[in-house]
C-alpha positions in Angstrom: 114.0 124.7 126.5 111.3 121.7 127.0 112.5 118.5 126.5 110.7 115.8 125.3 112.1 112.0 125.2 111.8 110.5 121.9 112.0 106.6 121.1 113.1 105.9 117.7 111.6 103.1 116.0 112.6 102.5 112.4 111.7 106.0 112.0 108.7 106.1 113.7 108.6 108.6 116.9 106.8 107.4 120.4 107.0 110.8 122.5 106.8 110.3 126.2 105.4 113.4 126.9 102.4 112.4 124.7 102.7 108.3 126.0 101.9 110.4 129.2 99.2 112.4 128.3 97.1 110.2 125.7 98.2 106.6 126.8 98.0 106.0 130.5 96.0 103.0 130.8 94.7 103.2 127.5 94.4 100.0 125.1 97.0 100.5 123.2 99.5 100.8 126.1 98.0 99.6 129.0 99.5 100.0 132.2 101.6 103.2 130.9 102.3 105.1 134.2 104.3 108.9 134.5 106.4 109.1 137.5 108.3 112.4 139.0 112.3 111.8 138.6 113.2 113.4 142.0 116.8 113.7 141.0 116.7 115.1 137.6 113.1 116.8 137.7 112.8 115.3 134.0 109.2 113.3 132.9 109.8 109.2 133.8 107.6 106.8 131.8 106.9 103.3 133.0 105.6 100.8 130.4 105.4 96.9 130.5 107.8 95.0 128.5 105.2 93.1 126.6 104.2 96.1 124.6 107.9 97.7 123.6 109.9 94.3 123.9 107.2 91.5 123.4 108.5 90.4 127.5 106.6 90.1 130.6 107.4 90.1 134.3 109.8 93.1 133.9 109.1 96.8 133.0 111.4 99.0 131.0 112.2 102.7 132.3 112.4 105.6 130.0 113.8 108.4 131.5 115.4 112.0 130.1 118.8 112.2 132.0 120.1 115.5 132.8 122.6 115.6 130.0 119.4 115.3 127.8 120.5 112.0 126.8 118.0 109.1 127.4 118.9 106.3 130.0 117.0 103.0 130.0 117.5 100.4 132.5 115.4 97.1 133.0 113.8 97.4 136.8 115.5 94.9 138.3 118.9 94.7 136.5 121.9 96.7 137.1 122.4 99.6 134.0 125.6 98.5 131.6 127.3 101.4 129.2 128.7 98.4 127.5 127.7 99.4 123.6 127.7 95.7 122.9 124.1 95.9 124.1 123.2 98.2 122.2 120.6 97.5 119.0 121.5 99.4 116.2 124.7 100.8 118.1 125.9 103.2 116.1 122.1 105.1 116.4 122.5 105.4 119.9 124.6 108.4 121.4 128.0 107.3 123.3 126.8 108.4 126.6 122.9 106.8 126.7 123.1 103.4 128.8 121.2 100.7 127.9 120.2 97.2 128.7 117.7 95.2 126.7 116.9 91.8 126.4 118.5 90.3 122.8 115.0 89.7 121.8 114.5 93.3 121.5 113.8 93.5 117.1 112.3 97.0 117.1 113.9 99.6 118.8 116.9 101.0 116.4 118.0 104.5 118.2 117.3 107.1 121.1 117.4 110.4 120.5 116.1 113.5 122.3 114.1 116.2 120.3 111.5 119.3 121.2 109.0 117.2 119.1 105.7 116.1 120.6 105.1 114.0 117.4 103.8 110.4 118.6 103.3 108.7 115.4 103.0 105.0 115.7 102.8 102.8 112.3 100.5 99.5 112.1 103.9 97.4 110.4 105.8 98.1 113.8 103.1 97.2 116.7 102.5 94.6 118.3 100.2 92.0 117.4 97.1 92.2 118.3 97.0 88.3 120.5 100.0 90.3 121.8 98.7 92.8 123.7 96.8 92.8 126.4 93.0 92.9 125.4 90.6 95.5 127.7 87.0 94.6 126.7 84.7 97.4 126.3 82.0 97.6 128.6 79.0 97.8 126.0 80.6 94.6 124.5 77.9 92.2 123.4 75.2 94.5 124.3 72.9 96.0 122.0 73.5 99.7 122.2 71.1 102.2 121.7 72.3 105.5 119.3 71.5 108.7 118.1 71.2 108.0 114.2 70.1 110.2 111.2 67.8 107.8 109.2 67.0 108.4 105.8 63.5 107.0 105.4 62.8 108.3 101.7 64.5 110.2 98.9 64.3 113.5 99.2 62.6 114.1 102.7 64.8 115.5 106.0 66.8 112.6 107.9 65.2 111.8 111.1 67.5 111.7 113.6 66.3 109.2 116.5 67.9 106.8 118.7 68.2 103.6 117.1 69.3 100.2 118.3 73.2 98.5 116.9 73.7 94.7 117.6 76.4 93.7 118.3 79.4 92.9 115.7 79.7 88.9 114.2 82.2 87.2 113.2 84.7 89.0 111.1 82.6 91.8 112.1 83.8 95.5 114.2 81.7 97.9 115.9 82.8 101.7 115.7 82.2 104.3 117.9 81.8 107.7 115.4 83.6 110.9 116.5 83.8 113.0 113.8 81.6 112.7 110.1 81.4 114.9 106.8 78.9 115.0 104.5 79.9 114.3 100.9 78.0 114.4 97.8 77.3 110.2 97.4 75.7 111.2 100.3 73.4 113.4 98.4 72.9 111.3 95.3 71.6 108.5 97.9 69.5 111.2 99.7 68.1 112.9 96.5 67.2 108.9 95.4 69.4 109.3 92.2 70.5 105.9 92.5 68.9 102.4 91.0 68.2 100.6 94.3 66.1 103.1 96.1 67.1 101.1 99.9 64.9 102.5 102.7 65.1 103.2 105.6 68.6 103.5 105.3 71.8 105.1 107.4 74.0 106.6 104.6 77.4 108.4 105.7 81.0 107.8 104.4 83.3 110.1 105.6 84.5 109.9 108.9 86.4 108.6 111.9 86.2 106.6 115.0 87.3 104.2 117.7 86.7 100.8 117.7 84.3 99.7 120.7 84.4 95.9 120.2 85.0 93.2 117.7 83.7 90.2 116.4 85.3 86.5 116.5 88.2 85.9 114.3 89.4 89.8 114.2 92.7 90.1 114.4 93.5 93.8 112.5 92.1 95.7 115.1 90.7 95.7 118.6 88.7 97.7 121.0 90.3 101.6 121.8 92.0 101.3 118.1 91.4 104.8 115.7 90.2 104.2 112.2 89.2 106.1 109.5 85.8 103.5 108.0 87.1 102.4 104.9 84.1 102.0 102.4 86.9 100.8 99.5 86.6 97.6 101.3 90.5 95.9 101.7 90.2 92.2 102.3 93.3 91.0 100.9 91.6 87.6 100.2 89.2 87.8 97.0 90.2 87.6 93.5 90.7 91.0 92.8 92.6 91.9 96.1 95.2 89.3 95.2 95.2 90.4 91.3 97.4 93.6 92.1 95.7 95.2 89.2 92.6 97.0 91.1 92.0 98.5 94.2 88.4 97.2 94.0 87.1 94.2 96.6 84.5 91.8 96.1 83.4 92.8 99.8 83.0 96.4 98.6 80.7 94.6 94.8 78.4 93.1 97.8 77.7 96.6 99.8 77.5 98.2 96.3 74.3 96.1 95.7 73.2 95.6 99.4 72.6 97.3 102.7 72.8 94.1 104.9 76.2 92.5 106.4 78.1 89.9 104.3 78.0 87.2 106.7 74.0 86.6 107.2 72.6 89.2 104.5 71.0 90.9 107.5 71.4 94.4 108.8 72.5 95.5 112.5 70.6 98.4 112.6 67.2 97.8 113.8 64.2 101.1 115.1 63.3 101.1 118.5 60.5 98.9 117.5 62.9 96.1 116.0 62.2 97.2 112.1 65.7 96.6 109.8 67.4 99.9 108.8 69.7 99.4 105.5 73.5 99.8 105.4 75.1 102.0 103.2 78.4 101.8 101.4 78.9 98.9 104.4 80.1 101.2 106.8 77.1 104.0 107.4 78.7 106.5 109.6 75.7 108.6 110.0 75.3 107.2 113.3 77.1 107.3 116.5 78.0 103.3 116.7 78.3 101.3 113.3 79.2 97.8 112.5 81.4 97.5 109.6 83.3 94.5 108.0 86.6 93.8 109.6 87.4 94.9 105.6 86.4 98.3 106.0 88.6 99.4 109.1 91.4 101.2 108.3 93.5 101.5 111.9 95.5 105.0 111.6 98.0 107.0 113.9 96.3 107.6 117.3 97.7 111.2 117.7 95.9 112.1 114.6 93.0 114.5 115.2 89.8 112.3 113.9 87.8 115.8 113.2 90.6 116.6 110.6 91.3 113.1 109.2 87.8 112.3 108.6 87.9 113.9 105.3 90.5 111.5 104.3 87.5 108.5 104.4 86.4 110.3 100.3 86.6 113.1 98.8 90.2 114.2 99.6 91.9 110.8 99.3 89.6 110.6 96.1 91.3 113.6 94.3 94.7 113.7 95.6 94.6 109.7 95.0 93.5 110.6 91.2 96.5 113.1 90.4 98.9 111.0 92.5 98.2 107.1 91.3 95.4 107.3 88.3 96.8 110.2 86.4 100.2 109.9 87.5 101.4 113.6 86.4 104.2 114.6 86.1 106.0 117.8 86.9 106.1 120.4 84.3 102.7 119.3 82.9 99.6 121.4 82.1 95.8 120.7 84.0 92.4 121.2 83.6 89.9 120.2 86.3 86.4 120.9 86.0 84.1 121.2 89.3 85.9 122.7 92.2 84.1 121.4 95.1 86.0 119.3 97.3 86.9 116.5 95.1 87.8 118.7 92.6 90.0 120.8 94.8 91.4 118.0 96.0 92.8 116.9 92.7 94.0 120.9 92.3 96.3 120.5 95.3 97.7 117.1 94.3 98.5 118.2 90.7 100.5 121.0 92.6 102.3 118.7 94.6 103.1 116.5 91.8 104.6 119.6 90.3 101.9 120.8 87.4 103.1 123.9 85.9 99.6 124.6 85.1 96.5 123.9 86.5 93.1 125.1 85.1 90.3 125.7 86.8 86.5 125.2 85.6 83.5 126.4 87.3 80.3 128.2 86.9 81.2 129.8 90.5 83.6 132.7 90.5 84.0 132.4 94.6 85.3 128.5 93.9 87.4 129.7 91.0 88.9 132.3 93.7 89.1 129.7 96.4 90.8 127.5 93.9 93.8 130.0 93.7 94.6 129.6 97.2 94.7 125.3 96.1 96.8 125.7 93.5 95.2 126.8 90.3 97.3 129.2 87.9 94.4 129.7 85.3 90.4 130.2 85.8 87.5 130.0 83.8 84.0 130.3 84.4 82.4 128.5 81.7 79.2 130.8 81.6 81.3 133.5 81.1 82.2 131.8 77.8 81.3 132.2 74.2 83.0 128.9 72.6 83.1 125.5 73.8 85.4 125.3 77.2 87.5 122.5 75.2 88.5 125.1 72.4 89.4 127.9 74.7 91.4 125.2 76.7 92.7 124.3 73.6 93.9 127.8 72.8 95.6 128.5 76.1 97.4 125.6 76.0 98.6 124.8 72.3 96.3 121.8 71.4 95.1 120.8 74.6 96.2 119.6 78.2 98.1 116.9 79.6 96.1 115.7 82.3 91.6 116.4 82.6 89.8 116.0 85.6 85.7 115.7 85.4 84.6 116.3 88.9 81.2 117.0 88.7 79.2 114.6 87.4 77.3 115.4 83.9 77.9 113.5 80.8 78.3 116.9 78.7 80.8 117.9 81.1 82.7 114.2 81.1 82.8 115.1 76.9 84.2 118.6 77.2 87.1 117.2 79.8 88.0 114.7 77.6 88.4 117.1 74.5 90.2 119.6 76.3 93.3 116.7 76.1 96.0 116.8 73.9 95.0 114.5 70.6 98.1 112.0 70.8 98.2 111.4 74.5 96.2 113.1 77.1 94.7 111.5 79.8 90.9 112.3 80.8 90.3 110.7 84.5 86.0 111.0 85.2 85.4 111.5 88.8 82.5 112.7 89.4 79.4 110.3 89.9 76.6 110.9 87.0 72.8 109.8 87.6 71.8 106.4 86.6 70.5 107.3 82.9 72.9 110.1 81.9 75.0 108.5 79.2 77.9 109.6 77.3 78.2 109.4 73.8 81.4 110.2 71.5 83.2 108.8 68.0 85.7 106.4 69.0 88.1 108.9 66.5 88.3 110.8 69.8 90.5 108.2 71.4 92.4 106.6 68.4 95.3 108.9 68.1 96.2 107.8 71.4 94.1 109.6 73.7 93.1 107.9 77.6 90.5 107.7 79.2 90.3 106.6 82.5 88.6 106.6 85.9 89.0 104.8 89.1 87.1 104.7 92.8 89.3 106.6 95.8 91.8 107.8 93.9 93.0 104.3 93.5 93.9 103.9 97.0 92.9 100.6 99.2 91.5 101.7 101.9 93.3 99.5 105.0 96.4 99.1 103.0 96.7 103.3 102.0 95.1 105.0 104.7 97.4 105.2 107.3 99.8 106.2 104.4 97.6 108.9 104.0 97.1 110.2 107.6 100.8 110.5 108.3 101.3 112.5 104.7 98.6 114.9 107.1 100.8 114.8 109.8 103.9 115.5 108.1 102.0 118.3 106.4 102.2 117.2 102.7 98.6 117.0 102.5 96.5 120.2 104.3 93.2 118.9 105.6 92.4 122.3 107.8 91.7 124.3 104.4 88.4 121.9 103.5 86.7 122.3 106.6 84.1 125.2 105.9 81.4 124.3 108.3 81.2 123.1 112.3 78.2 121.2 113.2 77.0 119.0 116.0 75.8 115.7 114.9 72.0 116.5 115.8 72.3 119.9 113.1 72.7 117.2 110.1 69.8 118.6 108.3 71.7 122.0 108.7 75.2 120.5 106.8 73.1 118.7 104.0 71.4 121.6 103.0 74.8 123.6 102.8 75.7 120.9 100.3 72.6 120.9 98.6 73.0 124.6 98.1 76.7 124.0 97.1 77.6 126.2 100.1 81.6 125.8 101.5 83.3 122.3 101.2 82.8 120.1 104.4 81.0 120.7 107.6 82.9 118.1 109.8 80.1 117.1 112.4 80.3 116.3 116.0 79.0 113.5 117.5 79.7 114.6 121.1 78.1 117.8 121.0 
């Protein structure tokens, strides 16, 4: 049996075998060496004291004894099986020796496990003017970039180099990995929205690596994983500190704008120095973006960023609108209308949240069949109907469901999802994101026996604050990210994915940016 060394701290696991693998002189533990044990063959890993124990000038030895209990020791310092120097003693098995300095908050218990989990949480590392700092080699420098550059609505993106300036103050610059392409996308693309900004870099959904930072940064730093966070998190503005939104005045400004808070200029520029608009203030169609420090959400480096890119919309969106909109409760009854991602989305959180039944709604008998594998007990396809889709809801479910979802977009559709609620206290939650002129119009009777209706941006979540949540609910497989992904592209096919969304083919084609 393989044996991998596992560090517990407060329930968060740091594997050597990975430390070994992913971390040797990486940024977030630099200096990280892996050294042969010539007398128990086992894996040895160095690391410096400053990054476990907040110490320098010494260096703390993990090692996997032959007893397959773990043995540290302080280089230096003679090894003590006092358990009065132990932290958290009665974690720590009988036999393990240990010898730590009493400054030593964090680490609660040793344990050894076949795991090769290596999930570290933002509330337990260090801080950031507490670890060493290894400056990227491009920072400062302009860098030059494949982009896809949306010059006008409804025309191909152009995908050229481009040139990113550096990040200012308060500022991050990320290098892109992995990218989906979600339908805001397409409503920017197709020029359904009111501010028609072009040329402009759209792009939402993704994940990266942060490749420098701007002064006064302090939540990140260079080598970090993120998921961009378009539901801005400040924590500063009005509304951040209210409690009662997950909205940002950072996120009201890109909303409006495509240029940086600080100087209401952009940091994309075409070889030939002309300004290329942001998007959504984090425009991820593009190998390096500059985002506010706002919009970086620093996740669990062992997760795969071509899996929890999805998390950066439409998945967080619907899960986040069963989960903390909605709120339903087990033994309740569903209807969500659209079943594209979003949609889905919401199907598979209702499931987990214990919905006895879920209804599906689609014109699209392949997504009502894909929806089964989600989660959904019932189907209909609505133009297979010869009533209103609210009255045949109504029949199946005595008067109407708990809990609607509208995931598509239309303001007849929005109507119908509302009336398919029970009278006295159903809950309609709109999700889906109508043109700018499609209104919705309805007798205020329709709410006054009690009836809610609600909506909310990303499911509710904030996007620094919730994300890594999020990502380790992935890695602990409550939420399944693999089933989404219907499409593979390399970044430079973009034209390729858009056009599968356009023709409402699959869920997400993750892109690329390597390839």
């Amino acid at each position: 049996m393989q044996r991998a060394l596992v560090v517990r701290t407060q329930g968060v696991n740091f594997d050597c075998n990975q430390i070994s693998k992913l971390a040797i002189n990486s940024v977030l533990f630099p200096g990280v060496v892996a050294v042969p044990d010539n007398h128990s063959r086992t894996p040895v890993i160095s690391c410096p004291c400053s990054q476990l124990v907040r110490r320098s000038n010494n260096k703390v030895l993990i090692k996997l004894t032959d007893d397959g209990f773990a043995a540290h020791r302080r280089r230096g310092r003679k090894s003590s099986s006092s358990s009065s120097s132990f932290i958290g003693k009665t974690l720590i098995p009988s036999r393990t020796t240990t010898q730590f300095p009493a400054s030593v908050q964090h680490l609660v218990s040793v344990s050894t496990t076949r795991t090769s989990a290596f999930a570290i949480r933002n509330s337990i590392m260090p801080s950031t003017d507490q670890q060493q700092r290894t400056a990227s080699p491009t920072e400062g420098q302009v860098i030059k970039c494949k982009a896809a550059v949306a010059y006008a609505p409804k025309e191909p993106l152009s995908f050229e180099d481009i040139l990113v300036a550096p990040p200012q103050a308060g500022e991050v610059r990320v290098k892109i990995t992995h990218s989906s392409i979600c339908q805001s996308d397409l409503y920017i693309l197709l020029g359904k929205d009111k501010n028609h900004l072009f040329p402009r870099i759209v792009g939402h959904e993704a994940a990266g690596i942060v490749e420098s930072v701007g002064a006064g940064v302090t939540s990140v730093q260079p080598g970090d994983h993120v998921i961009p966070a378009w539901l801005a998190d400040c924590g500063k503005c009005f509304h951040c500190k209210s409690g009662k939104s997950n909205c940002c005045d950072v996120l009201f400004h890109h909303f409006d704008g495509g240029v940086m808070l600080s100087d209401k200029k952009t940091r994309f520029t075409t070889l030939d120095g002309k300004p290329i608009y942001h998007f959504f203030g984090i425009s991820t169609f593009s190998q390096y973006s500059v985002m506010e420090e706002a919009c970086c959400a620093k996740v669990n480096p062992s997760a795969p960023l071509d899996k929890i890119c999805l998390l950066g919309c439409g998945v967080a969106t619907g899960i986040g609108s069963a989960w903390k909109i909605a709120k339903v409760t087990p033994g309740s009854t569903v209807a969500v209308f659209g079943l594209g991602t979003i949609g889905l989305a919401v199907v598979e959180g209702c499931k987990a949240a214990g919905a006895s039944r879920i209804i599906g709604v689609d014109i699209a008998n392949a997504k009502l069949e894909l929806g089964k594998k989600f989660g959904l007990t019932d189907t209909i396809n609505s133009k297979e109907i010869t009533k209103p889709v609210e009255e045949v809801i109504s029949d199946m479910t005595n008067g109407g469901v708990w809990y609607s979802f509208e995931c598509i977009g239309k303001s007849g559709v929005v109507t119908s999802a509302l009336e398919s609620t029970q009278l006295v206290c159903g809950v309609a939650v709109i999700l889906g994101l109508a043109a700018d002129k499609d209104n919705v119009t309805f007798h205020p009777s329709t709410l006054l026996y009690g009836r809610t209706w609600t909506s909310g941006l990303f499911g509710g979540y904030k996007g620094k604050t919730d994300l890594p949540g999020l990502v380790e609910k992935y890695m602990d497989g409550t939420i399944n990210l693999d089933h989404y992904i219907s499409h593979k592209l390399p970044f430079s096919k973009i034209n390729e994915g858009v056009q599968l969304l356009k023709d409402g083919n699959g869920l997400r084609t993750v892109m690329n940016y390597d390839e």
